[in-house]
C-alpha positions as CSV (number, residue, x, y, z in Angstrom):
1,X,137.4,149.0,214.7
2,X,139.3,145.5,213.9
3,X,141.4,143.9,217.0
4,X,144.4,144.8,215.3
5,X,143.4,148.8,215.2
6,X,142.2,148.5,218.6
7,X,145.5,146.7,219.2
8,X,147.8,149.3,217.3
9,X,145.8,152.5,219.1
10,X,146.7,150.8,222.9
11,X,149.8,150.5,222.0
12,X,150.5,154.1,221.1
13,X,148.3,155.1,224.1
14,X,150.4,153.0,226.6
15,X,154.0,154.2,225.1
16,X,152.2,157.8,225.5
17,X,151.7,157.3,228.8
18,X,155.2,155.9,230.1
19,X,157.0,157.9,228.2
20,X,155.0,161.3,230.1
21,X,156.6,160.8,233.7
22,X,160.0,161.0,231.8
23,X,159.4,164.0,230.0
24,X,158.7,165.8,233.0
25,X,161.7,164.5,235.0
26,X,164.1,165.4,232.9
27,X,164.1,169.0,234.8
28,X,163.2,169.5,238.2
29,X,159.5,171.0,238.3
30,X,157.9,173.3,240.5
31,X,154.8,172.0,242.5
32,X,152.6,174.2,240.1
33,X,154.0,172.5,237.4
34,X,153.7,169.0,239.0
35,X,150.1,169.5,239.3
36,X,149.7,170.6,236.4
37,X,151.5,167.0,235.2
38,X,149.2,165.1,237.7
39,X,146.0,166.6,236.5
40,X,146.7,165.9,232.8
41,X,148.0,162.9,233.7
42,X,144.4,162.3,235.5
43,X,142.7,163.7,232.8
44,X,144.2,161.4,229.6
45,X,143.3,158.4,231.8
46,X,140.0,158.8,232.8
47,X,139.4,159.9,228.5
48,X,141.1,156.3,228.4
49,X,138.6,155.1,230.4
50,X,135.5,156.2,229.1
51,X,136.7,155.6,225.5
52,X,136.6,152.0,226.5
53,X,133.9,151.7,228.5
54,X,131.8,153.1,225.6
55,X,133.1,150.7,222.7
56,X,133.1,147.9,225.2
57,X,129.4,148.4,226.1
58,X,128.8,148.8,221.7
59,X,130.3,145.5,221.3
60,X,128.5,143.7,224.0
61,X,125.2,145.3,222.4
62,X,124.5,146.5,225.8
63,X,122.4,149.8,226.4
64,X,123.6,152.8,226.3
65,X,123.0,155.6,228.9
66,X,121.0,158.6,227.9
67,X,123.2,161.2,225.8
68,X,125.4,158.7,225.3
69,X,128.4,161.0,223.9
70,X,128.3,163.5,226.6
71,X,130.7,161.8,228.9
72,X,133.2,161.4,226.2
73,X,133.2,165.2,225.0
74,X,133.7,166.1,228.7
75,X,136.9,163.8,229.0
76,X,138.1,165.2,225.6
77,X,137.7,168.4,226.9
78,X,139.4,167.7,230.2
79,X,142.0,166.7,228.3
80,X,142.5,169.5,226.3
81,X,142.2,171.9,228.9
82,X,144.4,170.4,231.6
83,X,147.2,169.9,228.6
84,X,147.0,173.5,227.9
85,X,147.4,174.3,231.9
86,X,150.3,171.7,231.5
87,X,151.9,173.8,228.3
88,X,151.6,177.3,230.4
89,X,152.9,176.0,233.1
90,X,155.8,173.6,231.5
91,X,156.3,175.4,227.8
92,X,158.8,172.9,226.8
93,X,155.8,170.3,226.9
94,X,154.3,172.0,223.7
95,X,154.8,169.5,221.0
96,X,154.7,169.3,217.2
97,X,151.7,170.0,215.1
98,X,148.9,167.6,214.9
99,X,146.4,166.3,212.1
100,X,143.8,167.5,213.3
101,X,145.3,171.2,213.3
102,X,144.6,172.1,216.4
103,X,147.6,174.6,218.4
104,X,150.0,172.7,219.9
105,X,150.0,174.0,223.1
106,X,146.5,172.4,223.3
107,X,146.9,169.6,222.2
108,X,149.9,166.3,222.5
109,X,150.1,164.9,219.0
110,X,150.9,161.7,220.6
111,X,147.4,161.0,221.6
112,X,146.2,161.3,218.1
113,X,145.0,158.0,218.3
114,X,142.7,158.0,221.4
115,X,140.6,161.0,219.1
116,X,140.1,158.9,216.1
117,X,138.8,156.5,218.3
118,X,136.6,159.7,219.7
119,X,135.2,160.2,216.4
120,X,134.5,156.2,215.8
121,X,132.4,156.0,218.4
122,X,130.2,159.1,218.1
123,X,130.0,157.6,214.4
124,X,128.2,154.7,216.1
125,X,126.2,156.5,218.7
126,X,125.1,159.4,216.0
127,X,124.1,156.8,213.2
128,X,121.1,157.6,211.2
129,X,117.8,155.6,211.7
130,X,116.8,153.1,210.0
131,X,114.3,155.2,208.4
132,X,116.4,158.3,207.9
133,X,115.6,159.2,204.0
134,X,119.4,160.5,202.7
135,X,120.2,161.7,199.8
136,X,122.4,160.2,196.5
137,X,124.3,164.0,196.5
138,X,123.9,165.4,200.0
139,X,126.5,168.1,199.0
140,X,125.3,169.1,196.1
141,X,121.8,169.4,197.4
142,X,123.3,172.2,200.3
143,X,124.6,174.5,197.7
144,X,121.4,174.2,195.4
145,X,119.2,175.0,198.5
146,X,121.4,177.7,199.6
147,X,121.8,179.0,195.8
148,X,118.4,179.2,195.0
149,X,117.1,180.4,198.4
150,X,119.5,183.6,197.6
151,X,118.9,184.2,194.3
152,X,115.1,184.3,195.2
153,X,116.2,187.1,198.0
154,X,117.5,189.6,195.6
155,X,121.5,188.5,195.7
156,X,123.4,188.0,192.6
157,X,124.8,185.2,191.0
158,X,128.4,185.7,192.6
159,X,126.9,187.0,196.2
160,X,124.2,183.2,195.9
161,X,127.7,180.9,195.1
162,X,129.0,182.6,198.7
163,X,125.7,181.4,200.0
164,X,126.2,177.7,198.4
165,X,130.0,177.7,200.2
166,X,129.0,179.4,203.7
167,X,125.9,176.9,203.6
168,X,128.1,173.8,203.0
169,X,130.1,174.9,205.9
170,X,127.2,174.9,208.4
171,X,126.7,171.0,207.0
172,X,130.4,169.9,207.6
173,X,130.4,172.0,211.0
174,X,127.2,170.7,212.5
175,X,128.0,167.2,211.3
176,X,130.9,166.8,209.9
177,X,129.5,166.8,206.3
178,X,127.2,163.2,207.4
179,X,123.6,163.4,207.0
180,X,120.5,162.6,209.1
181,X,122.6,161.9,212.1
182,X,121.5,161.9,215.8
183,X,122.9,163.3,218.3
184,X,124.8,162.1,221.0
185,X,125.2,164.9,223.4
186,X,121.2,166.2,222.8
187,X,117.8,164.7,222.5
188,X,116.6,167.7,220.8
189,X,119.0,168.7,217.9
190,X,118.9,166.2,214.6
191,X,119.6,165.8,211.2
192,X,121.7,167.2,208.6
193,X,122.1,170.6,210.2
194,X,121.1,169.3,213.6
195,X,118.1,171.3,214.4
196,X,115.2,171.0,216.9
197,X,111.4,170.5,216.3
198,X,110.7,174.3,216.6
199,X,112.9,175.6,214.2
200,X,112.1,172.9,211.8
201,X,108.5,174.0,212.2
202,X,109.9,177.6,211.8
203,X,111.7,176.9,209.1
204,X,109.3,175.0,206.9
205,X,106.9,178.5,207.1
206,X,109.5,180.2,206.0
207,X,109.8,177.8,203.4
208,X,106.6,178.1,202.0
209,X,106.2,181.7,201.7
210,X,109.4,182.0,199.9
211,X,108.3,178.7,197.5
212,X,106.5,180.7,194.9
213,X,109.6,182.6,194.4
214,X,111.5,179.8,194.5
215,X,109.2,178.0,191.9
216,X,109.4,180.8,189.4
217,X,113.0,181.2,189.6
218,X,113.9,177.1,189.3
219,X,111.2,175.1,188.2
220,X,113.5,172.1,188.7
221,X,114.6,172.6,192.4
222,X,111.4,173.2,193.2
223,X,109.6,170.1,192.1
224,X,112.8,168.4,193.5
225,X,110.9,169.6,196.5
226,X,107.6,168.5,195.9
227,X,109.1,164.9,195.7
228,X,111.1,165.7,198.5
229,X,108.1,166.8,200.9
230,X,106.0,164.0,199.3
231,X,108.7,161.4,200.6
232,X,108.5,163.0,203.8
233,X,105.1,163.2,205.0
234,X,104.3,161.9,207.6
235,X,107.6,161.3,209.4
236,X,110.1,163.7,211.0
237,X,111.4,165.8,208.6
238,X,114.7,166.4,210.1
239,X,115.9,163.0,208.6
240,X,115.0,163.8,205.0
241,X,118.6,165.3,204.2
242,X,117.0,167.8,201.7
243,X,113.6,168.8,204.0
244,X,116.3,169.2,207.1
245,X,118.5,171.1,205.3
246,X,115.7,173.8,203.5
247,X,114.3,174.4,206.8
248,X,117.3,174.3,208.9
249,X,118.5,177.2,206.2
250,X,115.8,178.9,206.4
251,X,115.1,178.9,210.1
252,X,118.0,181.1,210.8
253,X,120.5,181.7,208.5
254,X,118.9,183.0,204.9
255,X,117.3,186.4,206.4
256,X,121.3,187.1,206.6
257,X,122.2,185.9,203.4
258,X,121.1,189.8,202.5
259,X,124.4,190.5,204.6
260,X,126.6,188.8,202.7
261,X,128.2,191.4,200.5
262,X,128.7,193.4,203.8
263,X,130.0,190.5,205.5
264,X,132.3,189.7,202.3
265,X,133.8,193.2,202.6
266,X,134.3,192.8,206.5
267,X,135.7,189.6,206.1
268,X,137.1,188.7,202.8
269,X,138.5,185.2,204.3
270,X,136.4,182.7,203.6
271,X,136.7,180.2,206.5
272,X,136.0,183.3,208.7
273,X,133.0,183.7,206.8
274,X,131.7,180.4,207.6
275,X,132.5,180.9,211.4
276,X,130.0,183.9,211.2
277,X,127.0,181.8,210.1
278,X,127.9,179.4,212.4
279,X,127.6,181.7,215.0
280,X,124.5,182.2,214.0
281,X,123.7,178.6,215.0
282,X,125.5,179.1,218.4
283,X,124.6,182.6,219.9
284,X,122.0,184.2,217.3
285,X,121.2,187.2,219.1
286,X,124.7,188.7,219.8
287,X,125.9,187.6,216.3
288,X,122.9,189.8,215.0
289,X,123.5,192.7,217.4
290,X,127.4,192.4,216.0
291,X,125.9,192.6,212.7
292,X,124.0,196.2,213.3
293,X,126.4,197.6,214.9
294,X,128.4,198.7,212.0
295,X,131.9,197.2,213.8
296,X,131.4,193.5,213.8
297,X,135.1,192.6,214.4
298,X,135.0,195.2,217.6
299,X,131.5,194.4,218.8
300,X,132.0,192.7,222.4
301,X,130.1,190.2,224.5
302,X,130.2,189.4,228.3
303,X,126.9,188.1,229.1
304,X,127.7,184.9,231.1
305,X,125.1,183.0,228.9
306,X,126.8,184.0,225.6
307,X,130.0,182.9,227.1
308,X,128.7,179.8,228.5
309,X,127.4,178.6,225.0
310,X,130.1,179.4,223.6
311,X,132.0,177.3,225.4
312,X,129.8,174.7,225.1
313,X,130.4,174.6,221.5
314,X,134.4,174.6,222.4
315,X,134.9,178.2,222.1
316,X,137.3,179.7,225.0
317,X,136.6,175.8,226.3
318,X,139.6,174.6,227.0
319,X,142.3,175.5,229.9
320,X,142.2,177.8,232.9
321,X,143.2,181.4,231.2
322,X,140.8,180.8,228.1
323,X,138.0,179.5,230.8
324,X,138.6,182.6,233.1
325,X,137.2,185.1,230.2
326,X,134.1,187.0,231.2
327,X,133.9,188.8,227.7
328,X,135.4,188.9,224.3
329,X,134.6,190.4,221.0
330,X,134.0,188.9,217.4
331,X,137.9,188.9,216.7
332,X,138.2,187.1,219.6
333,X,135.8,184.5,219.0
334,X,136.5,183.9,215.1
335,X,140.1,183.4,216.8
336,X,139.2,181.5,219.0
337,X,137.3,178.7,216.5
338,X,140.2,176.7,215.6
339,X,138.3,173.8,216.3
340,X,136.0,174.3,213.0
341,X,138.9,175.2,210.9
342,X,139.3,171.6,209.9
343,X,136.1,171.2,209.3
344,X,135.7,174.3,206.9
345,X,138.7,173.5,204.7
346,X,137.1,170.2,203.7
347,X,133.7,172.0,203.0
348,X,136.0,174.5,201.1
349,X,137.2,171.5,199.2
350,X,133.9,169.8,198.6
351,X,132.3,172.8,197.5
352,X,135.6,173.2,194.6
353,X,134.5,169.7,193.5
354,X,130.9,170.7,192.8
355,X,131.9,173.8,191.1
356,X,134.5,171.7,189.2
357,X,131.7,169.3,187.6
């Protein structure tokens, strides 16, 4: 970022911050809601804080500590939850709608600036290496994989296209659509659709049973493949865009791509659809179990685990009453996902511009 965006984005940050105290003095507050002022007053600087420690130590080319991102998704988080403590205690403090569509009484549009400045960074920190083999249509390349991997399982050519949109989806929620990225919150998860060495080893068997299939079905994705793997040998396939994504897909998300037409029926929206799979990434197990049990939207969870990934992947993350759950079911949770929605409408968009062409 230029001195004069860097410039622009303190400004905005310090009128934020003086103009706060007023806010909250134009009515006498209670000492709950006072604290509740203090502590997100607390919380945005300290995100302050760590936002520029981090790009000060990038532009000094100094090293960075281990997991480099971890401290600034904590502050972000901080921030969010102590604003929506602020916004239950002090309703008037809920603000107008933001760009980044998350509910107002979460989130001060205000400090808009201080997340784009999120997102720079992690670009930085999640960069690809230099030997990262990408691909000249990473998009494209999801929904063929997806397509091809359920046509091969028995799904028809309507119920495979639902496969190619879910699976596109998973890319932009995992990574925001950007392949062969790091990660800077994990030394285990990379790539595409950021996944670790065992279920890239898992999902590259998986692979080659279902190859034949594959082979006899598209002759042309599957010697895409062969180059593909042949490009790959020899280094970590998680940063060959097309390797990561085949066996990230078929790790742990194409024995359900059976489910779809259920799922379809169960949820006709299609965003909610992609929250599904994604949960797949997040909490397998219950997600499956949810599946079986004939009543997905009803099916609860309140193992403290389940809850504690969850909100690790900012699910019922963020403020005191959303952090006090101990259970919630699958209407819950897909509620409770706003964070991806963003993310899902531009994959919703992408995948219109495939189709289109």
């Amino acid at each position: 970022m230029g001195p004069r965006c860097l410039a622009a984005a303190a400004l905005a940050a310090l009128a934020f911050l003086f103009a706060a105290p007023a806010i909250g003095q134009q009515a006498a507050l209670t000492a709950k809601q006072s604290d509740a002022l203090a502590a997100y007053d607390r919380a945005l600087a300290s995100f302050k804080a760590v936002l520029a420690e981090r790009r000060g130590q990038i532009e000094a080319k100094q090293p960075l500590p281990n997991l480099p991102g971890q401290a600034l998704y904590l502050a972000r988080v901080a921030v969010i939850s102590s604003y929506k403590n602020l916004t239950d205690a002090v309703p008037s403090r809920i603000g107008k709608p933001n760009k980044f569509e998350i509910p107002p009484a979460y989130f001060d549009a205000e400090i808009e600036p201080l997340v784009d400045e999120y997102g720079r960074l992690f670009d930085i920190m999640e960069a690809p290496p230099a030997d990262a083999q990408s691909s000249a249509t990473p998009f494209k390349d999801v929904v063929d994989l997806a397509v091809a991997i359920a046509r091969a399982k028995g799904l028809s050519p309507a119920q495979a296209d639902a496969a190619g949109r879910i699976s596109l989806g998973l890319f932009f929620a995992e990574t925001n659509g950007k392949q062969n990225v790091r990660n800077g919150r994990s030394n285990t998860y990379m790539g595409s659709l950021q996944t670790g060495p065992s279920e890239d080893r898992n999902g590259r068997r998986k692979w080659e049973a279902i190859k034949p299939a594959i082979a006899a079905a598209d002759p042309d994705l599957s010697a895409r493949d062969d180059k593909q793997e042949a490009r790959a040998r020899g280094t970590d396939h998680r940063f060959n865009h097309w390797t990561n994504v085949r066996d990230g897909l078929m790790n742990a998300h194409a024995e359900l791509f059976a489910e779809i037409p259920a799922i379809v029926k169960v949820l006709p929206d299609p965003i909610d659809q992609m929250k599904l799979f994604e949960l797949i990434q997040i909490v397998p197990t219950p997600t499956r179990s949810a599946l079986r049990s004939g009543n997905l939207l009803d099916y609860r969870v309140s193992d403290a685990t389940v809850m504690r990934h969850l909100r690790n992947n900012s699910i019922f993350a963020f403020g005191q009453a959303d952090r006090a759950r101990t259970s919630a079911s699958f209407r819950d949770i897909l509620g409770a996902m706003w964070l991806f929605n963003r993310k899902f409408e531009r994959a919703m968009a992408k995948y219109a511009e495939i189709k289109a062409r």
